[in-house]
KOLDOSE-736487 format. One record per residue (C-alpha): residue in one letter; z, y, x negated. Coordinates in steps of 0.2 Angstrom, whole numbers, padded with zeros to 4 digits, always signed. Example, Ala and Ser with C-alpha at 12.3 -4.5 7.8 and 13.67 -1.06 7.14 Angstrom:
REM residues 2
A+0039-0022-0062/S+0036-0005-0068/
//
This chain:
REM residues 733
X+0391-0295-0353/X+0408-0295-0362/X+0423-0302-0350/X+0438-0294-0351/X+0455-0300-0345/X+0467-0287-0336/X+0478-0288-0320/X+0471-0282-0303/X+0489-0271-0301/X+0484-0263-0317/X+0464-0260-0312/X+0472-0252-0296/X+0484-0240-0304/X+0471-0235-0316/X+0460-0230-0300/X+0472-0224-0290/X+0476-0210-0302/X+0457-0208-0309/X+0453-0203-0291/X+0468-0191-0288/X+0464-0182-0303/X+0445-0182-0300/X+0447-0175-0283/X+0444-0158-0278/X+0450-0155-0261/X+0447-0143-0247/X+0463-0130-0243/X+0473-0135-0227/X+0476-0120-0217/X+0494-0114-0217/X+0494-0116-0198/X+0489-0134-0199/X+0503-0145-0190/X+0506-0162-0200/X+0503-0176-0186/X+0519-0185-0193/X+0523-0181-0212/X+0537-0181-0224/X+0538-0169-0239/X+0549-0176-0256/X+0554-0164-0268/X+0538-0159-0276/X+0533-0152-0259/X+0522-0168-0259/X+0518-0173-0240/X+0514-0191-0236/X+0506-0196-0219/X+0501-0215-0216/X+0485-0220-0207/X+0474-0234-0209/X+0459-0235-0218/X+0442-0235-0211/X+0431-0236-0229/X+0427-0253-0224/X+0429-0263-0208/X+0446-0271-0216/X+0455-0256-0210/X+0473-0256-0222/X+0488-0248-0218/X+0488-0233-0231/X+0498-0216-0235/X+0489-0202-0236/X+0495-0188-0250/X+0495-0170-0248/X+0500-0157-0262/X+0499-0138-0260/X+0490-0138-0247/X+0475-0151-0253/X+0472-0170-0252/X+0478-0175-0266/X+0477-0197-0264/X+0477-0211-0254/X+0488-0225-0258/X+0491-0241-0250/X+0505-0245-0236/X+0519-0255-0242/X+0524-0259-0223/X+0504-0263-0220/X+0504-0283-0218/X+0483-0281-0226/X+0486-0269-0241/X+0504-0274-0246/X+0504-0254-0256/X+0488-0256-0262/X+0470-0251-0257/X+0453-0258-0265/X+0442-0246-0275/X+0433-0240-0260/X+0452-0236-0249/X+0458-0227-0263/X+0440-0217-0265/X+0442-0211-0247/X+0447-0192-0255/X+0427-0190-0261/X+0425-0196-0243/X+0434-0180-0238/X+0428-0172-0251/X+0407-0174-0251/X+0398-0158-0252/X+0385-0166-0242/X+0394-0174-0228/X+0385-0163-0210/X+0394-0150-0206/X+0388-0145-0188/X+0377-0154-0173/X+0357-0154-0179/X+0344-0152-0164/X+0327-0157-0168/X+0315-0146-0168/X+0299-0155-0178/X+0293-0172-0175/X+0303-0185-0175/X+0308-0190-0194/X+0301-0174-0202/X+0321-0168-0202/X+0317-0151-0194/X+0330-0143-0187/X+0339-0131-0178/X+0360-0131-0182/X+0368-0131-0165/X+0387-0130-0157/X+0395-0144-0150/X+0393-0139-0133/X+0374-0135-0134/X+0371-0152-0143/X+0381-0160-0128/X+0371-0152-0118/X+0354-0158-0123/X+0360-0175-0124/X+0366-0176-0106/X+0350-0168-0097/X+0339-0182-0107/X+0355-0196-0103/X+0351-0186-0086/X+0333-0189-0085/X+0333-0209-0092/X+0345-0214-0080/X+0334-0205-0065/X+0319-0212-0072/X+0325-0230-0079/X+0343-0234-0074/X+0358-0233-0087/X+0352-0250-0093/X+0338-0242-0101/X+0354-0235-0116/X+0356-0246-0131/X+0370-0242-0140/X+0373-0248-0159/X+0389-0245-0166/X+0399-0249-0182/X+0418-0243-0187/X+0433-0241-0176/X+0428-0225-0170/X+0416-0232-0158/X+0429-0237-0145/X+0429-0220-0136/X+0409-0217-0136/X+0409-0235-0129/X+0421-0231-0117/X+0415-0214-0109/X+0393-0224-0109/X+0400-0240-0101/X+0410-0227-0089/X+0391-0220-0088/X+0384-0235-0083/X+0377-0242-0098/X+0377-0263-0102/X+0366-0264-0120/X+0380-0263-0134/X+0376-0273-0152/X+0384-0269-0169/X+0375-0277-0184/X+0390-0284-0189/X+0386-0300-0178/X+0367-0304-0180/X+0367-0297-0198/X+0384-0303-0205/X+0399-0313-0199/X+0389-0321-0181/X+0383-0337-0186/X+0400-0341-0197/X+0411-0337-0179/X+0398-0348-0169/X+0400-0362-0180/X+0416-0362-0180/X+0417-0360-0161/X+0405-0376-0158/X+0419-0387-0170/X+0434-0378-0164/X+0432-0368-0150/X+0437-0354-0159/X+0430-0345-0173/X+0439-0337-0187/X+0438-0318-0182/X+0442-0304-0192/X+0451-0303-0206/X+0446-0322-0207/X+0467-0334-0207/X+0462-0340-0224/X+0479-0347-0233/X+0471-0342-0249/X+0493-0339-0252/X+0496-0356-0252/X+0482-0367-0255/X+0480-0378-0269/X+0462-0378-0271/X+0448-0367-0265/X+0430-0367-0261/X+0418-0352-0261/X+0403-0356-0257/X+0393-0340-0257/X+0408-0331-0257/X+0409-0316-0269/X+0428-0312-0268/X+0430-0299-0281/X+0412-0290-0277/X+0416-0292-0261/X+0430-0284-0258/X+0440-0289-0243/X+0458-0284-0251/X+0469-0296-0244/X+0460-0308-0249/X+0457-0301-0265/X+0474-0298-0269/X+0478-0318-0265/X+0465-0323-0275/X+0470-0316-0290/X+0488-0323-0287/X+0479-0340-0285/X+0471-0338-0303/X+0489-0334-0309/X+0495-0351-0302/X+0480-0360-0310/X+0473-0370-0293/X+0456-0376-0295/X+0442-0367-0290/X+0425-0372-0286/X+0412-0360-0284/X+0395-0363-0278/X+0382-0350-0281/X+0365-0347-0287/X+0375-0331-0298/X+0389-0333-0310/X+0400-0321-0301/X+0415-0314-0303/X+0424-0328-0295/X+0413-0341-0305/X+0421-0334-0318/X+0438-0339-0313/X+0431-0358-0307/X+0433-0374-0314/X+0417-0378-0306/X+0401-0366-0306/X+0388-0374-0295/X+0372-0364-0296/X+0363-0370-0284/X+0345-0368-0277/X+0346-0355-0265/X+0345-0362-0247/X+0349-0379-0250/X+0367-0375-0247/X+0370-0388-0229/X+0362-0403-0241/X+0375-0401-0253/X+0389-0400-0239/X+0383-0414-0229/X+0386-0424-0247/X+0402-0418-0248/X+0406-0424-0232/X+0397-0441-0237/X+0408-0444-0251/X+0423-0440-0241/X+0421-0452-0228/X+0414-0467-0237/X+0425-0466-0251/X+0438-0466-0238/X+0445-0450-0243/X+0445-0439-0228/X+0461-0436-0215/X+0459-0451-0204/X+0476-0445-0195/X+0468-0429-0193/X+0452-0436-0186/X+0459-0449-0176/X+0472-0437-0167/X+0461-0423-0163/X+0440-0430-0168/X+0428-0431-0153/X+0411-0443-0159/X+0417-0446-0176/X+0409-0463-0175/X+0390-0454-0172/X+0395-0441-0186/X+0400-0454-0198/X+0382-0463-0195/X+0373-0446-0196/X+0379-0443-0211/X+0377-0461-0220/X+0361-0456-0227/X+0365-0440-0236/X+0372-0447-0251/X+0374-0434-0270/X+0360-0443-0276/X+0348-0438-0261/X+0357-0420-0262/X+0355-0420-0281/X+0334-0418-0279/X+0336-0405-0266/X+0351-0393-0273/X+0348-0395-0292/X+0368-0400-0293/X+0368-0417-0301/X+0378-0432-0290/X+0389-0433-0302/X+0395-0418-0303/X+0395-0416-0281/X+0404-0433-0282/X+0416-0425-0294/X+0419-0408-0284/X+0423-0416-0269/X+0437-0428-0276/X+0445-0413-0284/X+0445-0404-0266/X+0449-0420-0256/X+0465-0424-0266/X+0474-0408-0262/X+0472-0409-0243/X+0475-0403-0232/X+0480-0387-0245/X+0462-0385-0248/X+0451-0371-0241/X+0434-0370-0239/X+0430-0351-0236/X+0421-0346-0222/X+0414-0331-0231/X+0408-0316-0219/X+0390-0311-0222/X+0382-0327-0221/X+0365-0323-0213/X+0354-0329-0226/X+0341-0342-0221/X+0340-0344-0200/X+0349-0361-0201/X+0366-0350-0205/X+0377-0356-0192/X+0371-0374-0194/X+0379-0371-0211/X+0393-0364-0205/X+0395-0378-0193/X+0396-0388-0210/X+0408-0379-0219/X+0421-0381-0201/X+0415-0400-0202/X+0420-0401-0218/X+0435-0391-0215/X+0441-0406-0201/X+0437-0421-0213/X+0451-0411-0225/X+0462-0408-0210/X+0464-0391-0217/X+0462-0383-0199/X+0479-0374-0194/X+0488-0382-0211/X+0496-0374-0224/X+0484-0368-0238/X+0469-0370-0225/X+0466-0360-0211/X+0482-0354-0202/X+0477-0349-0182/X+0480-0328-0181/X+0495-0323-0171/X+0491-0303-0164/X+0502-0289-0154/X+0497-0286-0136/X+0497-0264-0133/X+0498-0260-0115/X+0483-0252-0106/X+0480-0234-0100/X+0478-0234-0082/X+0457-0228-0082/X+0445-0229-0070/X+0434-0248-0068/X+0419-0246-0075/X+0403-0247-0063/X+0396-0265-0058/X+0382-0271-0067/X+0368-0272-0060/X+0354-0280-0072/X+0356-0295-0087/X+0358-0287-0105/X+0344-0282-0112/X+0346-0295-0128/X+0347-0313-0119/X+0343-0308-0101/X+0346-0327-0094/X+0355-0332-0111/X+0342-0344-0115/X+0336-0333-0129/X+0352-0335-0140/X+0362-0349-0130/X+0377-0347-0139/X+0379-0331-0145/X+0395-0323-0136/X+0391-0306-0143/X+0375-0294-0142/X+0361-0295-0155/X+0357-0278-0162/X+0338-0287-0166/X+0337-0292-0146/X+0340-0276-0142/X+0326-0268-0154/X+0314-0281-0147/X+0319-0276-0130/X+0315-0257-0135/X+0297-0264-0142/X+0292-0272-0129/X+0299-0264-0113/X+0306-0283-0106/X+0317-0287-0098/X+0315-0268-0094/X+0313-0251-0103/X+0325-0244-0116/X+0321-0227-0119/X+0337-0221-0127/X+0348-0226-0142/X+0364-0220-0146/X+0372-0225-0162/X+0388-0224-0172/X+0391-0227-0189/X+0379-0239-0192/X+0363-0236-0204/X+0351-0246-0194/X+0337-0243-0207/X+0347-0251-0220/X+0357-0264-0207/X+0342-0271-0199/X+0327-0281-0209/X+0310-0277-0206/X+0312-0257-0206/X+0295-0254-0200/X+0299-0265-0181/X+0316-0251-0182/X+0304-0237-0184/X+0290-0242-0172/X+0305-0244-0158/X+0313-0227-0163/X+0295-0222-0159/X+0295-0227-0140/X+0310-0220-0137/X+0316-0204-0126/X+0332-0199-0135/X+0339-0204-0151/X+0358-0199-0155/X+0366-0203-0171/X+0385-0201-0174/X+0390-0200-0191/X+0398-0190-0206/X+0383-0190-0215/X+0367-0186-0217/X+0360-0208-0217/X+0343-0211-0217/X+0343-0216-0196/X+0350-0197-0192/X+0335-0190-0200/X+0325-0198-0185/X+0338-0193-0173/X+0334-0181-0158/X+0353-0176-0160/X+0364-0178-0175/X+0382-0174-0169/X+0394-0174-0186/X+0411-0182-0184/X+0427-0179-0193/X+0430-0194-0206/X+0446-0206-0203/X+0456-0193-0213/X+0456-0181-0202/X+0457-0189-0186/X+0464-0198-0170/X+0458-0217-0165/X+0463-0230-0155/X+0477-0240-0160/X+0474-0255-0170/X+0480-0272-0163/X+0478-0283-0179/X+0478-0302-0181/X+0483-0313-0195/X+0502-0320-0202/X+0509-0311-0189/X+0502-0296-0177/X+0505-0280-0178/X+0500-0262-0173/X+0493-0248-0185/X+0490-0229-0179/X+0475-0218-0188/X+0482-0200-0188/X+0477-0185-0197/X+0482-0182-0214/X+0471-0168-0216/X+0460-0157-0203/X+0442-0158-0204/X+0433-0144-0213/X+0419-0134-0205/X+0426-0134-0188/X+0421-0152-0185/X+0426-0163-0170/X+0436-0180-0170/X+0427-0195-0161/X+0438-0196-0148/X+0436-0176-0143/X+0417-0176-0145/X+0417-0191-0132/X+0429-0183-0119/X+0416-0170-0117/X+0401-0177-0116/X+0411-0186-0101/X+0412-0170-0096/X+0393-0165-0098/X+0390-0182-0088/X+0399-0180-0072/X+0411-0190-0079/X+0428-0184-0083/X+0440-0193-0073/X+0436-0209-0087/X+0445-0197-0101/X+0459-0191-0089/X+0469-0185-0103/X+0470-0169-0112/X+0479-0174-0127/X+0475-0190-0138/X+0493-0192-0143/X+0497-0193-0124/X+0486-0206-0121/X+0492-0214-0136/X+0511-0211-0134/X+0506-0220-0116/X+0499-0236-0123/X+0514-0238-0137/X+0529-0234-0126/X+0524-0246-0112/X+0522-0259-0124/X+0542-0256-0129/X+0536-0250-0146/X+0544-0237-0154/X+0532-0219-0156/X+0544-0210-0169/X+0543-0227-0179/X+0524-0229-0179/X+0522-0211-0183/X+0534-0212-0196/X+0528-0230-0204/X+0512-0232-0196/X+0513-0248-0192/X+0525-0261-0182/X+0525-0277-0187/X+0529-0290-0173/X+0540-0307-0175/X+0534-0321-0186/X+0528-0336-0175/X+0522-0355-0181/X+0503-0350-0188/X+0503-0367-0195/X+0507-0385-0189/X+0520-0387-0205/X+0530-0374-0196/X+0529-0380-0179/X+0513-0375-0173/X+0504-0387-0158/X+0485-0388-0160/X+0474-0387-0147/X+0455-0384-0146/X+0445-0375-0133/X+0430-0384-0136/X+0422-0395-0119/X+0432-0412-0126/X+0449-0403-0129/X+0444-0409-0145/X+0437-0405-0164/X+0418-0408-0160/X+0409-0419-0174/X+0395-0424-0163/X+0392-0408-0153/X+0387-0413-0137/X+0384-0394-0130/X+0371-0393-0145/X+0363-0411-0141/X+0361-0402-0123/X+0351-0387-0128/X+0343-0397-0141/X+0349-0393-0156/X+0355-0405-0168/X+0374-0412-0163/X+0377-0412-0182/X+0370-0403-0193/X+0352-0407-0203/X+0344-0400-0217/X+0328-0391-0218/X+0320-0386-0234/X+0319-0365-0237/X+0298-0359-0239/X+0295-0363-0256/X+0292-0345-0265/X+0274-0340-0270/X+0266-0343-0286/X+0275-0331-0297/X+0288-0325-0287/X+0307-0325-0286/X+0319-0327-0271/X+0328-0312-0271/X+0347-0312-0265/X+0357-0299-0263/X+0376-0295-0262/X+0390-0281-0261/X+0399-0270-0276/X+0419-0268-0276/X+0418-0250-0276/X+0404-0248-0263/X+0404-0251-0243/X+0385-0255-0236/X+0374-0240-0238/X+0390-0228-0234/X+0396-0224-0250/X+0385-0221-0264/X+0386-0202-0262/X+0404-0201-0262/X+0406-0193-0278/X+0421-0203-0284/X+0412-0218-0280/X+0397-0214-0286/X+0405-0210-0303/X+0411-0228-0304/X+0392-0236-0300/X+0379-0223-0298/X+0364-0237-0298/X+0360-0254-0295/X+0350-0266-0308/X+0339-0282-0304/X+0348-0297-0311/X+0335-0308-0319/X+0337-0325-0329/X+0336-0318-0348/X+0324-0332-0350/X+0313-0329-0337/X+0315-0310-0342/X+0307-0314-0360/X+0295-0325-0354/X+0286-0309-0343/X+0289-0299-0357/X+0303-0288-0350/X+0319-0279-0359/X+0336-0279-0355/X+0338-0263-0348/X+0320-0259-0345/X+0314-0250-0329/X+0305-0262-0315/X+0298-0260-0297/X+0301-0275-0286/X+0283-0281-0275/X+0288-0291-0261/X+0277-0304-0254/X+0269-0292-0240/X+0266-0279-0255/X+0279-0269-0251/X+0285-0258-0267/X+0302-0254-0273/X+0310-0239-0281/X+0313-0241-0302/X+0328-0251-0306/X+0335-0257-0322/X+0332-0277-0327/X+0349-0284-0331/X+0343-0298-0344/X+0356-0312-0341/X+0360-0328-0342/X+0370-0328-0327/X+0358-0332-0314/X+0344-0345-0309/X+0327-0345-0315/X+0319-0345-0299/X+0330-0331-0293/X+0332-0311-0295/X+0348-0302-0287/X+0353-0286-0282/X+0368-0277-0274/X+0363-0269-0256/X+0364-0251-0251/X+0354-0241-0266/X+0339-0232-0266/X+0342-0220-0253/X+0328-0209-0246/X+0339-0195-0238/X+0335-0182-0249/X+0351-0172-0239/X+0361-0187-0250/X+0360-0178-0268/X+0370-0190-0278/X+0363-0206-0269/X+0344-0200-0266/X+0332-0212-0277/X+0347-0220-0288/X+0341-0239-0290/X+0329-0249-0279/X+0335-0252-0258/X+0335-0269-0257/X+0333-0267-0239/X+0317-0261-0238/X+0308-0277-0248/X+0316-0287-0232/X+0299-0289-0223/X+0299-0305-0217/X+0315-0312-0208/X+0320-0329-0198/X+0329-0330-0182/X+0344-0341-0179/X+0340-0349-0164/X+0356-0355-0158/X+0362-0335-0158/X+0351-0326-0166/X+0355-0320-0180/X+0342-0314-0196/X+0340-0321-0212/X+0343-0308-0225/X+0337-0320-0241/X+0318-0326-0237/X+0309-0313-0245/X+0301-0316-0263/X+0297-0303-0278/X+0288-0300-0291/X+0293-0289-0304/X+0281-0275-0310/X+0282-0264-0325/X+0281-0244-0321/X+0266-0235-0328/
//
């Protein structure tokens, strides 16, 4: 694959205008009132929101021109987009735009799955839903409602259920992405990094990705400071079994064996401390049980990592003294979906270890700690006491540390009826069929249930099981909840509509307002108008509504993020200290630093298969949006060009994927490359669709997600592993 040099502001200008000319937008009708808008002299209006194609959520500008959406651009006064949006932001007119996006509420009226259905109004699908809500809670108590949810939208369905009386809300984002990084972190510091993660990528002078695919994965602040970092020619040390983009930019590509990543930290860490090159002021000032760390990690020397990681000692030995001599300026990235073996936020643990012995924590060029803006509350009714444990971790001895709900607890609480029933589902946004492994355990649970209702814009795979499918307007056209963000400094963001949602549809926030109503409930939504409630929350916080209807954002005062500009550390860990030796993890007896345990060894003939993200694509959301389909319309299965001759396949040839439980893929193409282990095949997640109502997305390239059959448990918070699964490749008939 030929590598081609050009700026990340050009790349974005060339989207930007590919997508504005592509689109073909729906008419706005001439009675349409522009939430806050400004025309220029072409009669072009502009309207800021915020973005909601990936969880990122930039400030952007939404463009209107006779009377259609014409672009989205990003927000110059947005503190996450600086002007400019990703791929996917500025793909958010196909969004709009999708032909096959639902149109109006779906009642089932075949078995479950079959997608038979009767097309409904909003009120008679409200309806249904509160007699069988009705009938659950008479029969089982609220408790028995889980409720799964991704996306910002969620907030006011949470709202009006917790109102209700319901206890069970996971998203996957925590078991199945960022849970075991936050924990880890949490155990060292007493804080984890949240979300968007305080990385100084700005200012540092030498940065670590260690299974971190910035450039694929395309988390635009972070992007956008990366590239800057490549202009100023920093080292860059990239560790992956893929030569990915960002391997590209390194100095240093480490492709190591998959799973053996906490070996090759813990020698990291060895060199550091007996080659004396660690922040002793750092550790001294703020390290609890450094001396038990340093002990534990006497034996893990490169040359016992060496046989474990396939990265020679030399060359760890090497890596770490290029890190070590720009501390504390050196980062060692977090990265976000880093559930991938069932050890995950033992690793992550390592990476935050790793991060102290740099003395990177809270510095310039490390992590800065995230500042946000405090929005006064609406005055709304308390929500009922509870009166039963979450379904989960009933006593918390399940996932002792997990601080958030695990969407998998809550499937295996629906399987087996314990701690008690869960007869109903409710879920927002999320694809649980593609965000959860082991899609046959999602399946046989939908099967036990009473009521299943999706929320959504299209038509995923889950919403063709549903009982109720109620469409929502997308981010374009709509209201939310104002965005309190962190990072530099805080700010607040408002989502308003640019545009009004075709076929009569219904914001989030309107659709959940009257199924309060359906409920008995009412007095929870006691507004009438969202910008009341909105205008409320803003102007007792003594912000400015004309401004943040104007701007779309406020950005608050700058404060010390780091200890070079004054800040004062402190950690709110059990020690009031940075926790080398974990005593809380000695307790529930886990290892109080972290060990390494060797990955299942693939079967004879197999391959580990790994999987990542695309620039242009979000999960499973967005390979039907026509303008982002156009940029990637398939995936391909990576595989070593070597190893691709050797089984006698082509470059470009189509394969199936076995997995070891015999589970079969959909055709993909073999990308023959030398860019990736021997022992290792990689695909980009979210393809092979099976929603026929998804005519641009159905069949296109293999679903990675369905060969993930077999998955560990992190038992310290349960997350799943998303890379134990093995494949052989097959040649089609």
């Amino acid at each position: 694959m030929g590598m081609h040099k050009f700026s990340r502001r050009r790349f974005l200008q060339i989207s930007a205008a590919t997508f504005g000319a592509a689109a073909a937008a729906s008419r706005i009708p001439s009675n349409w009132a522009w939430a806050s808008g400004t025309a220029d002299a072409r009669g072009v209006v502009t309207i800021p929101t915020f973005c909601e194609m990936c969880f990122w959520r930039c400030g952007g500008i939404g463009y209107v021109r006779d009377g259609k959406l014409w672009k989205f651009e990003g927000n110059p006064k947005d503190p996450l987009s600086h002007g400019r949006l990703c791929p996917r932001g500025t793909g958010a007119v196909g969004a709009h735009n999708d032909p096959d996006r639902l149109r109006a509420p779906l009642i089932r009226t075949g078995a479950r799955g079959k997608e038979q259905w009767k097309t409904a109004t909003y009120d008679e699908a409200l309806s249904v839903i509160a007699a069988k809500l009705g009938d659950i809670k008479a029969q089982h108590g609220p408790e028995s409602l889980a409720v799964f949810n991704h996306g910002y939208g969620q907030r006011f369905f949470q709202h009006v259920l917790k109102s209700w009386g319901a206890i069970n809300f996971a998203g996957p984002s925590f078991a199945q992405c960022r849970g075991p990084r936050d924990i880890g972190f949490s155990l060292t510091y007493g804080a984890g990094v949240g979300a968007p993660e305080p990385t100084d990528i700005a200012n540092t002078d030498c940065l670590v990705l260690i299974g971190s695919h910035l450039g694929e994965n395309m988390h635009n602040t972070q992007v956008q400071e990366f590239a800057q970092a490549i202009e100023r020619r920093i080292p860059i040390i990239v560790v992956d079994p893929r030569f990915s983009v960002a391997a590209s930019k390194a100095k240093y590509w480490l492709p190591i064996k998959p799973g053996t990543d906490i070996a090759l930290l813990l020698a990291w860490m060895n060199v550091l401390v007996t080659e004396d090159r660690y922040d002793r002021e750092f550790v001294a000032k703020y390290g609890m049980g450094f001396d038990r760390f340093e002990a534990e990690i006497a034996q893990y020397t490169p040359e016992w990592a060496a046989k474990l990681t396939d990265i020679d000692a030399a060359t760890i030995r090497a890596t770490a003294r290029e890190f070590s001599a720009r501390r504390p300026a050196t980062l060692i990235h977090p990265g976000r979906r880093v559930n991938w073996y069932g050890d995950d936020t033992q690793r992550s643990r390592a990476i935050a270890l790793l991060t102290a012995l740099l003395g990177s924590w809270g510095r310039k060029g490390g992590y800065y700690l995230s500042v946000n803006t405090r929005v006064a509350p609406y005055p709304l009714p308390a929500y009922p006491k509870r009166q039963r444990p979450l379904a989960d971790n009933p006593d918390g001895s399940r996932y002792p540390f997990a601080d958030e709900p695990v969407t998998t607890g809550l499937r295996d609480a629906t399987l087996t009826g314990k701690p008690y029933p869960i007869k109903g589902w409710f879920v927002y946004s999320t694809n649980l069929l593609y965000a959860l492994p082991n899609r046959e355990e999602t399946l046989k649970a939908i099967g036990t249930l009473d009521l299943l209702v999706v929320v959504d814009t299209m038509p995923s795979e889950i919403a063709g099981y549903a009982d109720v499918v109620l469409p929502e307007a997308m981010f374009l056209e709509r209201y939310d909840e104002l965005l309190a963000g962190w990072g530099r400094r805080g700010w607040v963001s408002l989502r308003q509509p640019v545009v009004p949602p075709p076929h009569g549809l219904l914001p989030g926030w309107k659709i959940a307002k009257d199924l309060a109503g359906k409920l008995g409930i009412g007095e929870c939504m006691p507004f009438d108008d969202i910008k009341d409630y909105l205008r409320h929350r803003v102007e007792k916080s003594n912000l400015s509504w004309d401004t943040l209807e104007r701007e779309g954002v406020i950005v608050g005062e700058a404060t010390p993020i780091v200890v070079e500009d004054g800040l004062e550390l402190s950690f709110d860990t059990p020690s009031g200290k940075v926790e080398f030796w974990s005593k809380q993890l000695a307790d529930h007896g886990f290892d109080p630093v972290p060990k390494f345990t060797p990955p299942a060894a693939a079967p004879d003939g197999h391959f580990r298969l790994i999987t990542g993200r695309a620039p242009m694509h979000t999960f499973s959301r967005t390979q039907n949006n026509p303008l982002l389909h156009d940029l990637m319309k398939t995936n391909e299965v990576w595989v070593n060009a070597d190893t691709a001759a050797r089984l006698g396949f082509a470059n470009g040839q189509y394969v199936k994927l076995k997995n070891q439980d015999g589970v079969v893929s959909n055709r993909v193409r073999v990308k023959a490359t030398q860019r990736i282990r021997p022992d290792t095949v990689y695909m980009v997640y979210g393809f092979g669709h099976t929603s026929r109502k998804q005519t641009l997305a159905f069949e296109r390239g293999a679903d990675a997600a369905q060969l993930l059959t077999k998955y560990q448990t992190d038992p310290l918070m349960g997350g799943t592993s998303l890379h134990s699964n093995f494949v052989t490749l097959v040649k089609e008939a």
